[in-house]
C-alpha positions in Angstrom: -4.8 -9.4 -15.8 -7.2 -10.4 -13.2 -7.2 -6.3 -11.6 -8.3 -5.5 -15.2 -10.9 -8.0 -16.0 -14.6 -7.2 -15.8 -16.4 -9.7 -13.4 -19.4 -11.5 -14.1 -21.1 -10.9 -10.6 -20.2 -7.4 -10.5 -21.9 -6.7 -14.9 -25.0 -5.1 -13.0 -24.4 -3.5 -9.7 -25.3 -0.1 -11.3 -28.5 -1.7 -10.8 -28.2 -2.9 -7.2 -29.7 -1.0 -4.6 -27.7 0.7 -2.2 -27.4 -1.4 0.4 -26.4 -4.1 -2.1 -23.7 -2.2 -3.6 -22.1 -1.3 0.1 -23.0 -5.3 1.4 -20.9 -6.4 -2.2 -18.2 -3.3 -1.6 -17.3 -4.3 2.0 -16.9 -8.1 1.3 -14.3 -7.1 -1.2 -12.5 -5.1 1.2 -12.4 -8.1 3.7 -11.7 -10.5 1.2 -8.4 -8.2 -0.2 -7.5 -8.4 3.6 -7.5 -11.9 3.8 -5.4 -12.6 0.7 -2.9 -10.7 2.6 -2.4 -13.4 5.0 -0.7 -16.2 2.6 2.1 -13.5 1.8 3.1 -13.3 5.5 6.1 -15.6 5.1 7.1 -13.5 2.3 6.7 -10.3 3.9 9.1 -12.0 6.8 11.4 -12.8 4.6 11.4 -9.0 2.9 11.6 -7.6 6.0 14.7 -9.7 7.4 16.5 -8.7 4.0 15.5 -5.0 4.4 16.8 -4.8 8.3 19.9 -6.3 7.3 20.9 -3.2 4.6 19.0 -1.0 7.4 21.1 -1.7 10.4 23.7 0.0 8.1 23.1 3.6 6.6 21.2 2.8 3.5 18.0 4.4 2.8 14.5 3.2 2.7 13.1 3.8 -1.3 9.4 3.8 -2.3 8.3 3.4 -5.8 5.1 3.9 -7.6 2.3 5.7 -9.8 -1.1 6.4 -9.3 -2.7 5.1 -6.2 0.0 2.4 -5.5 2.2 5.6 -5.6 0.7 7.1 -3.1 -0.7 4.4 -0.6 3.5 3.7 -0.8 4.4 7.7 0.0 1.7 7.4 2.8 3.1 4.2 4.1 7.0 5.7 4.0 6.4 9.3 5.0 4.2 8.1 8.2 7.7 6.2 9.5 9.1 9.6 10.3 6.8 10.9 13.1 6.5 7.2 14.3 9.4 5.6 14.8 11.8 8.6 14.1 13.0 7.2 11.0 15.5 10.0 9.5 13.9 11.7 7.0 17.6 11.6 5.3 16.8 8.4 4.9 13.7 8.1 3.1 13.3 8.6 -0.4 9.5 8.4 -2.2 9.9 7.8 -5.9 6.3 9.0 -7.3 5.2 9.2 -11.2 4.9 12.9 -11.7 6.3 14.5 -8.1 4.4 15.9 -5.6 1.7 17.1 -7.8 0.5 13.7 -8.3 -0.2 13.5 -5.0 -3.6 15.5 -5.3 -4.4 15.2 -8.8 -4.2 12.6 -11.8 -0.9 12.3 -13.7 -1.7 9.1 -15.7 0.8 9.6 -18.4 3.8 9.6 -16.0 3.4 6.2 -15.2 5.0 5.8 -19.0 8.4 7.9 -18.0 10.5 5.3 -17.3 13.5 7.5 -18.9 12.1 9.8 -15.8 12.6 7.1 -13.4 16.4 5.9 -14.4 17.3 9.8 -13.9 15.7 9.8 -10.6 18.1 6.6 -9.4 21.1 8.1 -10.9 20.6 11.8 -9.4 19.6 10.6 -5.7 22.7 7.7 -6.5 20.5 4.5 -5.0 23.2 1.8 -4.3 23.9 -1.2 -2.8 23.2 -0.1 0.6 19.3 1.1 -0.3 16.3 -0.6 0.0 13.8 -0.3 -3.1 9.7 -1.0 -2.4 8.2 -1.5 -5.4 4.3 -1.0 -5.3 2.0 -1.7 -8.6 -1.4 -3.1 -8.9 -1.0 -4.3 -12.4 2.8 -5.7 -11.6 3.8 -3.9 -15.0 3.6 -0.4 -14.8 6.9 1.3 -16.6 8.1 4.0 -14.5 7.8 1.4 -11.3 9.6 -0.9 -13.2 12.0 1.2 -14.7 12.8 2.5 -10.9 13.0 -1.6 -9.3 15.3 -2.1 -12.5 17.9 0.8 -12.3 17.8 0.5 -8.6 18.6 -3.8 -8.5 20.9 -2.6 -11.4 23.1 -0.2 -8.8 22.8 -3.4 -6.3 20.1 -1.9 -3.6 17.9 -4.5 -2.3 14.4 -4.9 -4.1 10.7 -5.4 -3.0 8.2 -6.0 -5.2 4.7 -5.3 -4.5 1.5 -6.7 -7.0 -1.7 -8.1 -7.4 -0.9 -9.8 -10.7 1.0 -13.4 -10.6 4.3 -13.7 -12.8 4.3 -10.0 -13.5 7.7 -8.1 -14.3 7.8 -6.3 -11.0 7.2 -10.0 -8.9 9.8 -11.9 -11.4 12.8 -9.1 -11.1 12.3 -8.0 -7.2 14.9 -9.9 -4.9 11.9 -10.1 -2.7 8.2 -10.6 -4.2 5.1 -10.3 -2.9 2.0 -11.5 -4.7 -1.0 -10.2 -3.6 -4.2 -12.7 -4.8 -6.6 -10.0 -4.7 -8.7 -10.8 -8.4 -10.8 -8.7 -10.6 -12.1 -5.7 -8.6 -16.4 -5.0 -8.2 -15.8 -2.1 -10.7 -13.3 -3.6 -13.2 -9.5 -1.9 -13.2 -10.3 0.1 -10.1 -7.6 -0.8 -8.3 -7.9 1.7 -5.3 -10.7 -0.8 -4.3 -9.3 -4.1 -2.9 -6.2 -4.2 -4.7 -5.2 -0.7 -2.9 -6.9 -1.8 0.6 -4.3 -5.1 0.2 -1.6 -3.1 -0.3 -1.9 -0.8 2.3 -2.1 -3.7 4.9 0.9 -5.0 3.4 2.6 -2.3 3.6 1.8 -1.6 6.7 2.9 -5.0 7.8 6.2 -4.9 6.0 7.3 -1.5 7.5 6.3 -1.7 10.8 8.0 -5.0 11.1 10.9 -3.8 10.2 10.9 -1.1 12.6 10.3 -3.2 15.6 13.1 -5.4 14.2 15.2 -2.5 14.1 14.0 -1.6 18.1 11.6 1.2 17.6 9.5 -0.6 19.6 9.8 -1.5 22.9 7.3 -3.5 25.4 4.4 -2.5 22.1 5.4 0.9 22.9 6.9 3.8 20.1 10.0 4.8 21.9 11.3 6.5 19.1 8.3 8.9 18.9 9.1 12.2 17.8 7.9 14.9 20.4 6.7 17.3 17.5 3.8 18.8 19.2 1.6 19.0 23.0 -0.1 15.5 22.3 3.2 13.7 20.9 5.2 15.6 24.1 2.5 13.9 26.6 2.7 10.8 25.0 6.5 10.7 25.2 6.0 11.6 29.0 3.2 8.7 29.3 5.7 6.1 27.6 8.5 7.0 30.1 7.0 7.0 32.8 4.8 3.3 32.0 8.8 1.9 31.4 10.0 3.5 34.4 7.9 3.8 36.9 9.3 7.6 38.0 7.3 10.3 38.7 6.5 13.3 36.3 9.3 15.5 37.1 11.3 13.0 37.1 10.5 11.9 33.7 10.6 15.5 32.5 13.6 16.1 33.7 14.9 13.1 32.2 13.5 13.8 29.0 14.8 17.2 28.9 18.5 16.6 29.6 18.2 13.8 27.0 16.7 16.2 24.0 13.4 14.0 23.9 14.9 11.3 23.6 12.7 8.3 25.1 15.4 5.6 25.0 18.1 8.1 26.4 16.0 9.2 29.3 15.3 5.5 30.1 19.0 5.2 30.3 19.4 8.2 32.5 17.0 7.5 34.9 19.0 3.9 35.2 22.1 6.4 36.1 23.9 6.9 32.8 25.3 10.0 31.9 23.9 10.9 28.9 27.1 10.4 26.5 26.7 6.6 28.3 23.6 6.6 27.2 24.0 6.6 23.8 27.3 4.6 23.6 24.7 1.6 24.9 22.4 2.6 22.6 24.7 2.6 19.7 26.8 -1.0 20.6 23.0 -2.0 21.1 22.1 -1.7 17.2 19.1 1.1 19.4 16.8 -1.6 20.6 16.5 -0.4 24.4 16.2 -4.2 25.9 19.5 -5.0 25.0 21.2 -1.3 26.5 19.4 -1.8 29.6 20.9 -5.5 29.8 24.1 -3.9 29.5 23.6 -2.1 33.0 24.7 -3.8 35.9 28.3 -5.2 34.2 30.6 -2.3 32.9 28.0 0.1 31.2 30.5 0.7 28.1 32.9 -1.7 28.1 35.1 -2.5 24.9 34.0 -5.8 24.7 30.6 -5.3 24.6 28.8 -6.4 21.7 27.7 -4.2 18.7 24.6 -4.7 16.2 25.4 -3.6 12.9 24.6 -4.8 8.9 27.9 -6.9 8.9 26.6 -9.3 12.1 22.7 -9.0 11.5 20.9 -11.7 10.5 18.9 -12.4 7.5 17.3 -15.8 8.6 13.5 -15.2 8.8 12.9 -16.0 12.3 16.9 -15.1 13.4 16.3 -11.7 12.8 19.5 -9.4 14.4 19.5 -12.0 17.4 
């Protein structure tokens, strides 16, 4: 495996002096950003397949051990404060629980009995999404988890830095991440963890704008969970709207902090208006505020869902 084996260039950098070792460190971590860029039309094509199941009710599923575990339980859990993504929704699958979030649990990687239980007893199906995320591309209890969950028919994403490994071969949706051997050999939370984390990041956050938690670059869907988040949600509505304070507030208070709602109100919905646009428009705000000006909630007005989404990269819910 190329993230296992020693390199040549690296055999003395004990050696080095410092400023060696950090010039040698930081062109690895630009180099493990670039080799992110090949996988783009992959990543696309993952993320048109995930907004399809999305759009529905299914859940969004990361799997993983060690630091691929928790680079993917950073990447998931940051989705709720930012785009509001229901936390009913997200499920992170990590080798050893929450402990192995602060400490070492090597050995769990191994407990791939662990990892079937854990699909059965949360009862992953075919309207999940599964990310995958191993450096090595063969780790057991990641693979055990991709398997059991393809098995119960969710949608699979496979994240590694090794080609033709188990986890890229069995995903519905692979990404192979070229990042090679690593300056200190196996250390994967070097660049094959830095290329991760951009992919991930790239793969989510896609998605979400796909799924309109984004509007005009903006996070509409922010959660108001303390003074700075409160201020931004006042600063977004009143960039998209152009009202004054109070009237944002006000807005923003009758619609329970709810950006997209008080854009709607300050259009002159009612608030139950509101979100019947919001809902026939799959949430993306564009399309409710297009709505306004015909019948705000006509029957015939078209609805977004998973049975008239797209999964043509490029065609995405259009």
């Amino acid at each position: 495996m190329e993230t296992e084996r020693a390199s040549p260039r690296y055999s003395d950098i004990d050696l080095w002096e410092p400023v060696d070792i950090l010039h040698a460190l930081i062109e690895g971590q630009m180099a493990a950003v670039a080799a992110v860029r090949p996988t783009l039309p992959a990543i696309e094509q993952a993320a048109a397949a995930m907004e399809v199941r999305l759009r529905g009710d299914g859940r969004l599923i990361y799997a993983g051990a060690g630091t691929s575990g928790r680079l993917a339980v950073q990447d998931g859990a940051e989705l709720i404060p930012t785009f509001n993504w229901p936390q009913e929704r997200l499920l992170l699958l990590m080798a050893g629980g929450k402990d192995a979030l602060i400490r070492s649990a090597e050995g769990a990687e191994d407990e791939t009995g662990h990892a079937a239980r854990l699909a059965q007893q949360h009862c992953i199906g075919a309207a999940d999404v599964l990310i995958a995320v191993a450096a090595s591309g063969t780790t057991p209890f990641t693979l055990a988890c991709l398997r059991e969950a393809k098995g119960r028919g969710a949608l699979t994403v496979g994240i590694a830095n090794n080609r033709d490994t188990p986890i890229l071969q069995e995903a519905d949706c692979p990404i192979w991440l070229d990042t090679g051997p690593e300056p200190i050999a196996g250390s994967t939370r070097m660049k094959a963890g830095t290329a991760q984390r951009v992919a991930l990041n790239l793969l989510s956050t896609l998605v979400m704008i796909r799924l309109g938690r984004v509007h005009e670059g903006l996070m509409v869907d922010v959660q108001a969970m303390n003074a700075k988040l409160t201020e931004r949600g006042e600063k977004i509505l009143r960039r998209l709207s152009g009202r004054s304070g109070d009237e944002v507030r006000s807005a923003l208070r009758r619609a329970g902090g709810n950006i997209k709602v008080a854009m709607l109100l300050l259009q002159g919905c009612d608030a139950e208006e509101a979100a019947s646009l919001l809902k026939r428009a799959g949430g993306r705000l564009r399309m409710a505020l297009q709505f306004i000006g015909g019948a705000h909630v006509a029957d015939d007005l078209p609805r977004i869902d998973a049975g008239t989404a797209s999964a043509v990269p490029g065609k995405v819910g259009k």
